[in-house]
C-alpha positions in Angstrom: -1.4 52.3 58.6 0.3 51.6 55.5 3.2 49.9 57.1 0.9 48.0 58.8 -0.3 46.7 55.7 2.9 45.3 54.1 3.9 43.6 57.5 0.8 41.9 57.3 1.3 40.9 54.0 5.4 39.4 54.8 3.5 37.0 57.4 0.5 35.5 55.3 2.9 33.2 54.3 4.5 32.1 57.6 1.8 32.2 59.5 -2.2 31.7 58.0 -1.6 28.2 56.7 -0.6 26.9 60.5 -3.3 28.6 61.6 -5.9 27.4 59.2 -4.8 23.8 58.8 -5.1 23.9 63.1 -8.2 25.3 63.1 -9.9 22.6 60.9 -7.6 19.5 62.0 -10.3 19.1 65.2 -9.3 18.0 68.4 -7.3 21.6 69.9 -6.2 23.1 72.6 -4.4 26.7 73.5 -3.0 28.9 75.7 -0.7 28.0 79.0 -1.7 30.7 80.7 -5.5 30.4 80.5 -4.8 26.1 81.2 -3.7 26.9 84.5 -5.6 29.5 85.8 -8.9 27.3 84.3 -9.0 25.1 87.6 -9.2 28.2 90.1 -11.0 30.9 88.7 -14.7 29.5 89.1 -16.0 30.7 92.6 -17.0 28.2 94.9 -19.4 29.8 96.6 -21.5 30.5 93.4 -22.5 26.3 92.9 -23.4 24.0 94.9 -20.5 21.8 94.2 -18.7 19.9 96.4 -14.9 19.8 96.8 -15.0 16.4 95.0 -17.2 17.0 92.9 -15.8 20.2 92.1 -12.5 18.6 91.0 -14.1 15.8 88.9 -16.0 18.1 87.0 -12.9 20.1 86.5 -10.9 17.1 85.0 -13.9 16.0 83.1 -14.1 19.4 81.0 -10.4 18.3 80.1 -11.5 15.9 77.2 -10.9 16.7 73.7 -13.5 18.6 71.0 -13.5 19.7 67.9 -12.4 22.8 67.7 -12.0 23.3 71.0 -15.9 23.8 71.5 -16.5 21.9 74.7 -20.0 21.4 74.0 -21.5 19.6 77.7 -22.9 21.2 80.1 -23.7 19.3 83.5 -27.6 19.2 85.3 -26.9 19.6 88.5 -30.2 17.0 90.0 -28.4 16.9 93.9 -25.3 16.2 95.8 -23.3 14.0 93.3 -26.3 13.2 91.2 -26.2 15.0 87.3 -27.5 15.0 84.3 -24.7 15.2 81.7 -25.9 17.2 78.8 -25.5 18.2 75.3 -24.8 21.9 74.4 -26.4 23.1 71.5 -25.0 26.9 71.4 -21.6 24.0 71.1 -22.5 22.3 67.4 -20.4 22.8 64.4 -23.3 22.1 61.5 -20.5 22.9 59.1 -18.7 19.8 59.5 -20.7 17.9 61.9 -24.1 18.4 60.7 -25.6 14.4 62.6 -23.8 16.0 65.7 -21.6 12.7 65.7 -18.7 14.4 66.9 -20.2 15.9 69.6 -21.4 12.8 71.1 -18.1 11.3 70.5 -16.8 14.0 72.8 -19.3 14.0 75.4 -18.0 10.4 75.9 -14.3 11.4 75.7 -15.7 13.9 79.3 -17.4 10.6 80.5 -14.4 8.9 80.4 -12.4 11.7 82.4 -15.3 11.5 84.8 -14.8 8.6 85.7 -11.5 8.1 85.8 -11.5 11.2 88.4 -14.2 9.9 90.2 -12.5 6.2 90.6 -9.4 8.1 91.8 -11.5 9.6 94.4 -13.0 6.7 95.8 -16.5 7.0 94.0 -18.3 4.5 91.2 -20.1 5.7 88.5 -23.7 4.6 88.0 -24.4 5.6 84.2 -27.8 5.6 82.7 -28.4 6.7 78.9 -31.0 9.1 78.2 -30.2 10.1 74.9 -32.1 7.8 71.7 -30.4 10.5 69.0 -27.8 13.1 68.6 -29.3 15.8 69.2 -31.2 15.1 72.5 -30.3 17.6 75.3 -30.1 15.0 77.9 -27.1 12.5 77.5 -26.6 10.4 80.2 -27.7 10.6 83.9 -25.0 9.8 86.5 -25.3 9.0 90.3 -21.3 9.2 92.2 -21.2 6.3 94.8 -18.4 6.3 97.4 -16.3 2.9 97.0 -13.1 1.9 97.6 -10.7 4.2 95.8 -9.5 3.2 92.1 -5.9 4.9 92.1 -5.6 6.9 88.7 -3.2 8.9 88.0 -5.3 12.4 87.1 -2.1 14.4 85.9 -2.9 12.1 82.6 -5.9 14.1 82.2 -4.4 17.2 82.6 -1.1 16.3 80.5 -3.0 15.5 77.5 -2.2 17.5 74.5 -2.8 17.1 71.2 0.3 17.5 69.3 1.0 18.2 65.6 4.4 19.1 64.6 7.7 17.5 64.9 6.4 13.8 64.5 9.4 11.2 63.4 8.8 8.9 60.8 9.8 5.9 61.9 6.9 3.1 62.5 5.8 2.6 66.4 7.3 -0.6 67.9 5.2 -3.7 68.3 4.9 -3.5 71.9 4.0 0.0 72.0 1.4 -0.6 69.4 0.1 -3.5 71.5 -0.2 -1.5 74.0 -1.8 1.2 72.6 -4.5 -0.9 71.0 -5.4 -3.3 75.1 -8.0 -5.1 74.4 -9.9 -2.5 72.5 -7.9 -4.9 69.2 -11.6 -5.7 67.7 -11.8 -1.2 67.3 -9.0 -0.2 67.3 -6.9 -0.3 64.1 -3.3 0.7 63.7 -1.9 1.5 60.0 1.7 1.7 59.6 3.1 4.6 57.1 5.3 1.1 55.4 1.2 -0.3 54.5 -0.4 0.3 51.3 -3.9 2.3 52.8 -1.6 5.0 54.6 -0.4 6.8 51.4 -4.0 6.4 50.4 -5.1 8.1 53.8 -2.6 10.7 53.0 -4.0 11.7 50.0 -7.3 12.0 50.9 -6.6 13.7 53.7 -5.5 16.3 51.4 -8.1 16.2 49.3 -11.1 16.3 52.2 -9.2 19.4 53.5 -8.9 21.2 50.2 -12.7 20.7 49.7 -13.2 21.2 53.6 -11.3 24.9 53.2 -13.1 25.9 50.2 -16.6 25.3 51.5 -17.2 28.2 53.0 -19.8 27.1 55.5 -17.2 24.9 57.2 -14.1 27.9 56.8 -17.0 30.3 58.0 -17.8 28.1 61.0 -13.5 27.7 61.8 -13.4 31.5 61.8 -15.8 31.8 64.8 -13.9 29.8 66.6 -10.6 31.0 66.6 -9.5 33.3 69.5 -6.9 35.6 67.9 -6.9 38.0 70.5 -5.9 37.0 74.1 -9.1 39.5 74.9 -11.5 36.8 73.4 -9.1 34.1 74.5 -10.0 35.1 78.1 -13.5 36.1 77.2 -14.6 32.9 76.2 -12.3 30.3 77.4 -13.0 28.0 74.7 -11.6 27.7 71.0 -8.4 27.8 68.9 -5.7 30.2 70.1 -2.4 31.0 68.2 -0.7 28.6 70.9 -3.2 25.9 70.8 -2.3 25.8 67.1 1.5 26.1 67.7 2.1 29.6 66.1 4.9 31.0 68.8 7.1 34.0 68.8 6.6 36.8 66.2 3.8 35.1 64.2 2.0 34.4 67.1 2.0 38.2 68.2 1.3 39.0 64.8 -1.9 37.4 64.5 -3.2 38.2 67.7 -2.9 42.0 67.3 -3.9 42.2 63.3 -5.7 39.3 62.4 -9.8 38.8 62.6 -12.5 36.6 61.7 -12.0 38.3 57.9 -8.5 36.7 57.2 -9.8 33.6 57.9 -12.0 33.4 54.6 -9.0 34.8 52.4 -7.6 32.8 49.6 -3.9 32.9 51.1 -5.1 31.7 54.5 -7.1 28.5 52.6 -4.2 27.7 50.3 -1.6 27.9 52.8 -3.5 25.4 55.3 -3.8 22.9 52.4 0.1 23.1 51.9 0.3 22.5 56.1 -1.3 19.5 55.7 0.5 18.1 52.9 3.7 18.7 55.5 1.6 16.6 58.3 0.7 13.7 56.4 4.2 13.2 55.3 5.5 13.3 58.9 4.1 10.3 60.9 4.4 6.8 61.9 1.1 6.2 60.6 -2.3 6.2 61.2 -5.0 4.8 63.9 -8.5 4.6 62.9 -11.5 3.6 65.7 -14.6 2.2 64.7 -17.5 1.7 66.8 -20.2 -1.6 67.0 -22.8 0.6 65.0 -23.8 4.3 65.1 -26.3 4.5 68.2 -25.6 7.1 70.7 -24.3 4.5 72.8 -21.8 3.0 70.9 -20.4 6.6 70.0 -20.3 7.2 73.7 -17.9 4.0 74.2 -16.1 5.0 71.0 -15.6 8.8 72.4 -14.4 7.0 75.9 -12.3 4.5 73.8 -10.7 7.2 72.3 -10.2 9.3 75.3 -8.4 6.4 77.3 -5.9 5.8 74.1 -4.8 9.5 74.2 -4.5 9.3 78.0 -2.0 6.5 77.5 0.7 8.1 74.5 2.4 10.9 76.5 4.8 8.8 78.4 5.4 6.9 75.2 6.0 10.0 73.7 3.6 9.2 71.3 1.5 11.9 69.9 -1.7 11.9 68.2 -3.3 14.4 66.1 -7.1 13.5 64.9 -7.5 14.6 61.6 -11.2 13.5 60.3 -12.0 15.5 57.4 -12.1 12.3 55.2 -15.3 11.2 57.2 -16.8 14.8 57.3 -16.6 15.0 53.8 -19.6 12.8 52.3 -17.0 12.3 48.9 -14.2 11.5 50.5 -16.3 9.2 53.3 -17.6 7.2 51.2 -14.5 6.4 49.0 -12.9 5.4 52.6 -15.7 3.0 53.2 -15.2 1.1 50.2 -11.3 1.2 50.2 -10.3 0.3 53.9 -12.5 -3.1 53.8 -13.6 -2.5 57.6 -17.2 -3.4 58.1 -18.0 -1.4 61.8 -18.8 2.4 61.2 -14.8 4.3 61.3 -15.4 7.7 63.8 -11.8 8.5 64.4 -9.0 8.9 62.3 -5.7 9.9 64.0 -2.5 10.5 62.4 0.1 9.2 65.4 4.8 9.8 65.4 7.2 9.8 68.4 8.2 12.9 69.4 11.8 13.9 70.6 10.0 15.9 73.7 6.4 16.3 74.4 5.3 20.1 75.1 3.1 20.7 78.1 -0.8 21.3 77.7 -2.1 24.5 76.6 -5.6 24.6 76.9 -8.4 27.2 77.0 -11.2 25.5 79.5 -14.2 27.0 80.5 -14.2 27.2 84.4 -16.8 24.5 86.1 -19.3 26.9 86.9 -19.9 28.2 83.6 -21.3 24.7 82.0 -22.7 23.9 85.6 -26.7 24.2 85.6 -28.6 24.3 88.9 
């Protein structure tokens, strides 16, 4: 047990900051091995579900959360008639306390949805039920069969968020013109040459130093890490050791000796701090959304806004990495406010690089039938 103990302590320092700083940076996925098996372990004959539906459900559960959570479930009303939900066993009160976040990634799943339904030859007929963030009924939505809307799905399940190994040079006009469509009035790009991104770097820094000593919001991370491929299969949701990049050696280290405990330690904190520090120096910049005002609605379009940006960086090989403590920090949100001179409410922030190669997805999903209510 003793030896145990010192080779514990040799890989504090290698490994807890990654870990950490993953855990809090939002957005993650995880293991390759749970990613593909996700799609076929949920027994048919145990919903109601349609092949089509079925599949659309499946791609829609693909959409980004913050840390991993996935916090929808889906009403099942009749054949390709559901109520979309809102999962409240899902929230992180820590650091999403309005449940913003979560309605920003309900509406990241709306946008799958409907780019999987198009692809199948089905329109979306979307009705808002929700008047606040925390009602259990989001949306209502009817599938009717149309002429097909050719998407190409494997976007959806290539997504990945990516945070290491960013260049530094800035992204090229036309890529950045792309990137931003016609979404130009919401979404704002911020090259690492302007004067606001050292400014975002820094308080980037600083919300995460206050973010991983508050120990409501470290406490919150802990539950939601997976360490062990046990839980990782158990729950099919969270942070995972691959989700958060820690390969080889470290990666087996922490998912045989570390725990919920470790998480709270002053090593782990301090060393996620120095992570970020490393990320914010790497990047081509920053892209921050904002939304018309902060209704349910408008975070619903900015979560699908969102959704259809990331779906569009892989083959640019373009990666983004959300980092949003500034806004879930009330210090550090409201200094942003006041420096960054942009009137509409700002819901994303995401530090974007090129990458020399793009890893594949590694994502712990819950299979449909688990967030499927009949």
């Amino acid at each position: 047990m003793e030896k145990v103990r010192i080779d514990r302590r040799k890989f504090i320092a290698l490994a807890a900051g990654t870990t950490a700083v993953a855990g809090i940076a939002g957005y993650s996925l995880s293991d390759t091995e749970n990613y593909i098996r996700s799609d076929s372990t949920d027994e048919p004959g145990r919903t109601p579900l349609s092949p089509d539906e079925r599949a659309i459900l499946y791609l829609a559960s693909l959409a980004p959360s913050g840390h991993n959570t996935q916090p929808w479930f889906v009403n099942y009303v009749e054949p390709y008639h559901w109520i979309i939900g809102n999962d409240s066993t899902k929230w992180l009160p820590g650091v999403d306390p309005t449940q913003r976040e979560t309605i920003l990634s309900i509406g990241a799943f709306l946008q799958n949805l409907e780019c999987a339904a198009g692809n199948l030859g089905y329109d979306c007929d979307f009705v808002l039920l929700a008047t606040g963030n925390e009602a259990e009924n989001v949306v209502e939505v009817k599938l009717v069969k149309a002429l097909p809307r050719i998407y190409d799905v494997e976007k959806i399940r290539q997504r990945r968020t990516v945070r290491s190994d960013y260049r530094a040079e800035v992204l090229k006009k036309e890529d950045v013109k792309s990137l931003i469509g016609d979404d130009s009035e919401y979404v704002h790009f911020i090259p690492n040459t302007a004067m606001q991104s050292p400014w975002l770097n820094e308080q980037t820094i600083e919300a995460n130093r206050i973010q991983s000593y508050r120990d409501t919001a470290q406490k919150e991370l802990s539950e939601w890490i997976r360490f062990s491929s046990q839980d990782a299969e158990k729950y099919r949701d969270g942070l995972t050791t691959s989700s958060m990049e820690i390969d080889g050696i470290p990666g087996w280290f922490l998912r045989n000796f570390y725990g919920k405990a470790d998480v709270m330690k002053k090593a782990f904190r301090e060393q996620s701090i120095d992570k970020v520090i490393q990320q914010v120096a790497q990047s081509a910049g920053w892209i921050l959304i904002t939304s018309k005002d902060d209704s349910v609605g408008s975070l619903l379009e900015t979560g699908k806004r969102m959704e259809r940006l990331f779906l569009s960086v892989r083959e640019k090989y373009i990666a983004i990495h959300p980092m949003t403590q500034i806004l879930e920090e009330p210090s550090t949100r409201q200094m942003m406010v006041g420096f960054m001179g942009i009137s509409q409410p700002i819901q994303f922030i995401l530090r974007v690089g090129y990458l020399d190669t793009y890893p594949d997805p590694v994502s712990l999903r819950r299979p449909v039938g688990s967030f499927l209510r009949v």
